[in-house]
C-alpha positions in Angstrom: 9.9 -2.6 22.8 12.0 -0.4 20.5 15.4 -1.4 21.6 17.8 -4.3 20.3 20.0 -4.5 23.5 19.4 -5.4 27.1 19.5 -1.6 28.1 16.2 -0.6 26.1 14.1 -3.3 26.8 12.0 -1.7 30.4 9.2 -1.2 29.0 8.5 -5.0 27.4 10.6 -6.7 30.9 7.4 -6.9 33.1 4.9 -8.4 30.4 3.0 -11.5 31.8 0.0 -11.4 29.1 -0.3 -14.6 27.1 -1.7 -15.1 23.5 -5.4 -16.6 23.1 -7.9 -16.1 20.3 -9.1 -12.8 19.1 -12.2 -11.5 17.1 -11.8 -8.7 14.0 -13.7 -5.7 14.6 -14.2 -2.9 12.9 -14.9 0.9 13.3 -15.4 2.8 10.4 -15.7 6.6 9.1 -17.3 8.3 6.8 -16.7 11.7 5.3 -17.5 13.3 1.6 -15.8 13.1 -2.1 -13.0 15.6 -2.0 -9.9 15.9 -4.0 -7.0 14.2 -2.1 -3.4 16.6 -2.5 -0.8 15.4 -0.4 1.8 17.1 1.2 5.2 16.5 2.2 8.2 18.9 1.8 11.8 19.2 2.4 15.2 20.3 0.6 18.6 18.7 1.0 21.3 17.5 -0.9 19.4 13.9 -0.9 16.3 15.9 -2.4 13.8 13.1 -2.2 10.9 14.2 -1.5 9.7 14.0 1.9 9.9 17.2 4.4 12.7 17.1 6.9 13.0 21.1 8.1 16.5 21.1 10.0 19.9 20.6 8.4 19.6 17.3 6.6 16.2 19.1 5.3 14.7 16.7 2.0 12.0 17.0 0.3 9.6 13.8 1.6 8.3 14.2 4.5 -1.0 -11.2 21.8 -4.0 -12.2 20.3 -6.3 -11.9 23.2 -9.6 -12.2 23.5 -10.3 -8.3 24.1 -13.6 -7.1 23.8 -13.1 -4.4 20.9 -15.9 -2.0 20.3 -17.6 -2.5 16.2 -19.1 -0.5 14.1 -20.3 -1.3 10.3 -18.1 0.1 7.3 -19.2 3.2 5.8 -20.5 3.1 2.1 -18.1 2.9 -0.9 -20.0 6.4 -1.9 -19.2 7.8 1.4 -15.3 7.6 1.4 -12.6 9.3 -0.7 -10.7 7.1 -3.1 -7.2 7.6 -1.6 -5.1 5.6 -4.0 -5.4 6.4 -7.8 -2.7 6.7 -10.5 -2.6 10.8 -9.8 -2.1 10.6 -6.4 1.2 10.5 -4.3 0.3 8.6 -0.8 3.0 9.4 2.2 2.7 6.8 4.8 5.0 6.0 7.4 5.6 3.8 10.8 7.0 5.1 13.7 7.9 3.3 17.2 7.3 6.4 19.7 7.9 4.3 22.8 5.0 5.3 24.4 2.2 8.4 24.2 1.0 8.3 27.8 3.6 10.3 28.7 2.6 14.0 29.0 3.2 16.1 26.5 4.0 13.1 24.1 1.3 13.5 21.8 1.5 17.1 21.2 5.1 16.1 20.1 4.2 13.8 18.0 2.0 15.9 15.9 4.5 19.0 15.8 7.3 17.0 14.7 5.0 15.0 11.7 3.7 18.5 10.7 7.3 19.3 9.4 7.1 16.8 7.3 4.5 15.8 4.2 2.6 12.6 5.7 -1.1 11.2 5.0 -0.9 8.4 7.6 2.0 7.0 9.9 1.8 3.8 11.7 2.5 3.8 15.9 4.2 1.0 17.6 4.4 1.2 21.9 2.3 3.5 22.4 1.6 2.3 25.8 -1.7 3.2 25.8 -4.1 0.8 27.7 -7.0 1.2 25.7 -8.8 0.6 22.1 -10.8 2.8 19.6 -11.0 6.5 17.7 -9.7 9.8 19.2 -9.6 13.0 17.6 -7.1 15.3 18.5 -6.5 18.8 16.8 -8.1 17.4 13.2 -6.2 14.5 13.2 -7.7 10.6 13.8 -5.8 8.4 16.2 -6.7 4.7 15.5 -6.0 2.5 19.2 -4.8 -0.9 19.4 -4.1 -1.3 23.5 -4.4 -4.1 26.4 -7.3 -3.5 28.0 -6.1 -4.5 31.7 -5.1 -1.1 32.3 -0.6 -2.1 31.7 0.9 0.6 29.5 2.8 -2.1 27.5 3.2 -2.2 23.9 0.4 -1.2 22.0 -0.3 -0.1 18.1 -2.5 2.1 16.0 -2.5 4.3 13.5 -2.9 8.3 13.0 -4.7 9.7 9.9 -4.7 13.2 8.2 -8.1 14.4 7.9 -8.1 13.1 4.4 -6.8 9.9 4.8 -9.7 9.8 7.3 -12.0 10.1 4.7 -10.7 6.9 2.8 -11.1 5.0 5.5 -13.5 2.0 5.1 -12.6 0.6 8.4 -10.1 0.0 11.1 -9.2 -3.8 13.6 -7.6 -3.2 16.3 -6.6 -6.8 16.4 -4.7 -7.0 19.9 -1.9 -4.8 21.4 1.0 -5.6 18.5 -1.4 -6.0 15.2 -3.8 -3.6 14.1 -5.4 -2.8 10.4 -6.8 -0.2 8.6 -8.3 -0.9 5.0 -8.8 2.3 2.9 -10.4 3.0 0.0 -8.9 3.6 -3.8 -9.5 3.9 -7.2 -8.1 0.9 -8.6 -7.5 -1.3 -5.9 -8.3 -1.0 -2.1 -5.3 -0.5 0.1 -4.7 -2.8 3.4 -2.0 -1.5 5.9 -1.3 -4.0 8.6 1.2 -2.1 11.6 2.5 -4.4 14.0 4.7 -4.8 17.1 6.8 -7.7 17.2 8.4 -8.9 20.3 11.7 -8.3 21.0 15.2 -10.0 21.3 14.3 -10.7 25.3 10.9 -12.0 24.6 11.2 -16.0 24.1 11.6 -17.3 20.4 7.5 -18.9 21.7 6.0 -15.7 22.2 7.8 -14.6 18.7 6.3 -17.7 16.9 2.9 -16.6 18.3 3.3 -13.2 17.3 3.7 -14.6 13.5 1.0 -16.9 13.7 -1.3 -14.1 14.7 0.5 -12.0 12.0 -0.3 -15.1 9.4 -4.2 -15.1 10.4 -5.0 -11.3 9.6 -2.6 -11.3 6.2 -5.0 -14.5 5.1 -8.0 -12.5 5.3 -6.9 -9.7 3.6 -8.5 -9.2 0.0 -6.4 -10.8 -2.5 -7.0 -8.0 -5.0 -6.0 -5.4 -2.3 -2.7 -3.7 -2.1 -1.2 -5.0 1.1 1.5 -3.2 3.1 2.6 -4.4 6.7 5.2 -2.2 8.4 6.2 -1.3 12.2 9.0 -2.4 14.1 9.8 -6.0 13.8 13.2 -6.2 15.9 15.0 -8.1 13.3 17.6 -7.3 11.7 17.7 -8.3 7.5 21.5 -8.1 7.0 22.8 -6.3 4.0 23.9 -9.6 2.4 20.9 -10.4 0.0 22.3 -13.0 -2.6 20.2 -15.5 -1.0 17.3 -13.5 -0.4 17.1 -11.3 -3.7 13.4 -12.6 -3.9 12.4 -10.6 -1.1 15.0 -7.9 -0.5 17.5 -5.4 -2.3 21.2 -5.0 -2.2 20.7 -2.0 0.1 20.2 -3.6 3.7 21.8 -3.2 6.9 23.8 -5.4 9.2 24.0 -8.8 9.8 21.1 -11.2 9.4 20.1 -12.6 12.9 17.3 -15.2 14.0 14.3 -12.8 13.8 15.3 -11.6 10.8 15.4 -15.1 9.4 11.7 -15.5 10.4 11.0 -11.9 8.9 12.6 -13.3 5.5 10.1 -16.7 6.0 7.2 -14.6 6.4 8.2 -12.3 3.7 8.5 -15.6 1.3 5.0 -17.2 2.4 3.6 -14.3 1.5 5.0 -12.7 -1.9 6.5 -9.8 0.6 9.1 -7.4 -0.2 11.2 -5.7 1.8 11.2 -1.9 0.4 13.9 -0.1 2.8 16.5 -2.4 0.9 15.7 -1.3 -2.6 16.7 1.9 -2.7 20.0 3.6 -1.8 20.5 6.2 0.9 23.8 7.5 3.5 24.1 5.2 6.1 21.9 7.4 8.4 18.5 7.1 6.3 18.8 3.8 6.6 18.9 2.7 10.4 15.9 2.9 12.1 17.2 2.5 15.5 19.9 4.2 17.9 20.7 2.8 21.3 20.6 5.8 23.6 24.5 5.6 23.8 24.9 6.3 19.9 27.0 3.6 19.3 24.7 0.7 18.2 22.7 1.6 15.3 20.7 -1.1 13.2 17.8 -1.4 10.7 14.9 -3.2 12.7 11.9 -1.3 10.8 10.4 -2.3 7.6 7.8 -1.3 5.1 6.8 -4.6 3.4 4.3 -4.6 0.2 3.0 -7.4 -2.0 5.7 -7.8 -4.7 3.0 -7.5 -7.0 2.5 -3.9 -6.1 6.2 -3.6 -5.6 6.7 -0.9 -8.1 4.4 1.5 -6.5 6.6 2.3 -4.0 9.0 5.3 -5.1 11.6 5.4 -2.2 11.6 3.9 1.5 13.9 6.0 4.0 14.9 6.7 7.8 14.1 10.4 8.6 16.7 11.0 11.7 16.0 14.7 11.7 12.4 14.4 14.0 12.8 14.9 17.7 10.1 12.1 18.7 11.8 11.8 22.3 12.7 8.0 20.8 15.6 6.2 19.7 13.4 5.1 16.7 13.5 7.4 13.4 10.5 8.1 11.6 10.3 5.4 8.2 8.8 7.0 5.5 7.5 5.9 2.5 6.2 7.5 -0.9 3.5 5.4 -2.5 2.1 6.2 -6.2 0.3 3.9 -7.9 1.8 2.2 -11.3 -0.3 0.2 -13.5 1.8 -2.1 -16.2 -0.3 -2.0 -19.2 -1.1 -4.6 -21.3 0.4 -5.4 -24.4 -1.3 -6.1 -27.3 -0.3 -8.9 -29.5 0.1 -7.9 -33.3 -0.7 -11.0 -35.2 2.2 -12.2 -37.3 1.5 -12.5 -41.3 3.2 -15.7 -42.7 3.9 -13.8 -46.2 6.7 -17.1 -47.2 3.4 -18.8 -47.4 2.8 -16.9 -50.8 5.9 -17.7 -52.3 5.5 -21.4 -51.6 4.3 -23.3 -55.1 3.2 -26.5 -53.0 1.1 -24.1 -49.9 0.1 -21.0 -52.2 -3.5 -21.5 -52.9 -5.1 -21.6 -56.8 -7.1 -18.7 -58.1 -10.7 -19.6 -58.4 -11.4 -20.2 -62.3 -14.7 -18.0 -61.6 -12.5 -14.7 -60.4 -10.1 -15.7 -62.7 -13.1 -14.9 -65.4 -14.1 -12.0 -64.0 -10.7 -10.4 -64.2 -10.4 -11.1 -67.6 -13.5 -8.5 -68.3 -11.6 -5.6 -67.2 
């Protein structure tokens, strides 16, 4: 559930499924070579660079054993190459607190349309089932239960070119899924999750994570790994103890589950990007309990630290009418390569100088010379 508090936790109150072991399966989809633009657009005083259209306007835009459907991954020459050093990847996470309600989903895509966005990550969506659904052009990725609850549930929604990078998509239960998608210089792994909330027991939290643990394991180690969604945890904006993993820009004050969304962070060279960069106190909460007086950050973007540089700003777009007291989290991804360095060889010229080191002339060149 979305909420921090007591009065937002409905939807998560009547859950009775319990964690067992899952299988990784895949659906994939193919589509031909085009070149990938992105788009994303906005104006405000802030001008960043994602796409609010309203007054803040800126310029971005339980492990179970389900039985999930699988298809093969498409063919390396059958995707687009999302990620390269040219292009500009929007991505975002979103906790809509549920699409079964009607009308939900047509909200969902009018409200992302203001914005510039290639592919947004959905947490409780409520939706009791698992696979791929097109609606008007655009891919929705499923991640349900499959006893028919509407409880919690992830997935993912593409633009119809992010669709065409996609090499293939786990739904791995109803609060992890992945999508893997393919790029020019290294393959790009999104993980979205769901992670139980402050009136789920710290148990069903440590199962969560050990799930969680499992599928960031298998990831490729040369991919570029991202995990983002709602984590209910709250970072604190206190980070002299946890500058390895965080910024100075945080929110709050650290709690339990943020604790263990530091530890994960730290097992796994994780860094949190809404803390690195500076924004009004609005940009950076993610969540608003439906009285407006308890705001916090409990959303994250994480990425590899290695990749850590690729991100170009991480912020809370409040301006979206999702019918949620989640903002959209958006994040602008560009790829940066460091280049290598080239070591200039050092010429020990006091070597000359030195009577005892300086080496003789050959008698025979020494002849020669004399000629001329």
């Amino acid at each position: 559930m979305g909420s921090m508090n007591q009065s937002r936790i409905t939807t998560a109150s009547g859950e009775t499924d319990e964690p067992s072991d899952w299988m990784m399966m895949m659906m994939t989809a193919n589509g031909s070579n085009i070149e990938h633009t992105t788009a994303y657009g906005e104006a405000d005083e802030h001008a960043t660079a994602y796409g609010e259209a309203n007054e803040h306007a800126t310029a971005y835009g339980e492990a179970d054993d389900h039985n999930r459907p699988m298809t093969t991954p498409g063919r390396d020459e059958d995707t687009l190459r999302l990620i390269s050093t040219k292009t500009v990847l929007n991505i975002g996470t979103l906790n809509t607190q549920t699409l079964a309600k009607p009308g939900k989903m047509d909200l969902l895509l009018r409200e992302l349309n203001r914005y510039k966005w290639d592919l947004v990550g959905l947490s409780e969506i409520h939706l009791p089932r698992t696979g791929e659904e097109t609606i008007s052009g655009t891919s929705l990725l499923l991640s349900g239960r499959t006893d028919g609850t509407h409880r919690q549930g992830v997935g993912f929604i593409l633009s119809p070119t992010t669709k065409k990078a996609l090499i293939f998509f786990t739904p791995v239960s109803e609060r992890i899924a992945t999508i893997r998608l393919k790029g020019s210089v290294s393959n790009l792994t999104i993980i979205q999750v769901y992670a139980p909330d402050s009136a789920r027991s710290d148990e069903e939290c440590e199962q969560f994570y050990f799930q969680l643990q499992s599928v960031t394991d298998q990831t490729p180690k040369k991919d570029m790994l991202i995990v983002m969604g709602n984590f209910n945890a709250i970072t604190g904006n206190d980070q002299i103890d946890r500058r390895d993993v965080m910024g100075p820009h945080g929110h709050g004050r650290l709690n339990g589950r943020g604790e263990r969304l530091i530890s994960f962070c730290r097992e796994n060279d994780l860094y949190i990007t809404n803390t690195a960069f500076k924004h009004r106190h609005r940009r950076k909460v993610t969540w608003r309990s439906p009285d407006g007086v308890t705001e916090n950050m409990i959303d994250y973007v994480l990425i590899s630290k290695r990749w850590k540089s690729s991100i170009m700003d991480t912020v809370s777009l409040p301006g979206a009418d999702f019918d949620s007291d989640h903002s959209l989290l958006m994040s602008k991804l560009k790829l940066r390569l460091n280049p290598k360095t080239t070591r200039i060889p050092r010429f020990r010229t006091e070597l000359l100088r030195d009577p005892i080191k300086k080496a003789p002339i050959p008698p025979a060149y020494r002849q020669n010379s004399e000629l001329f």
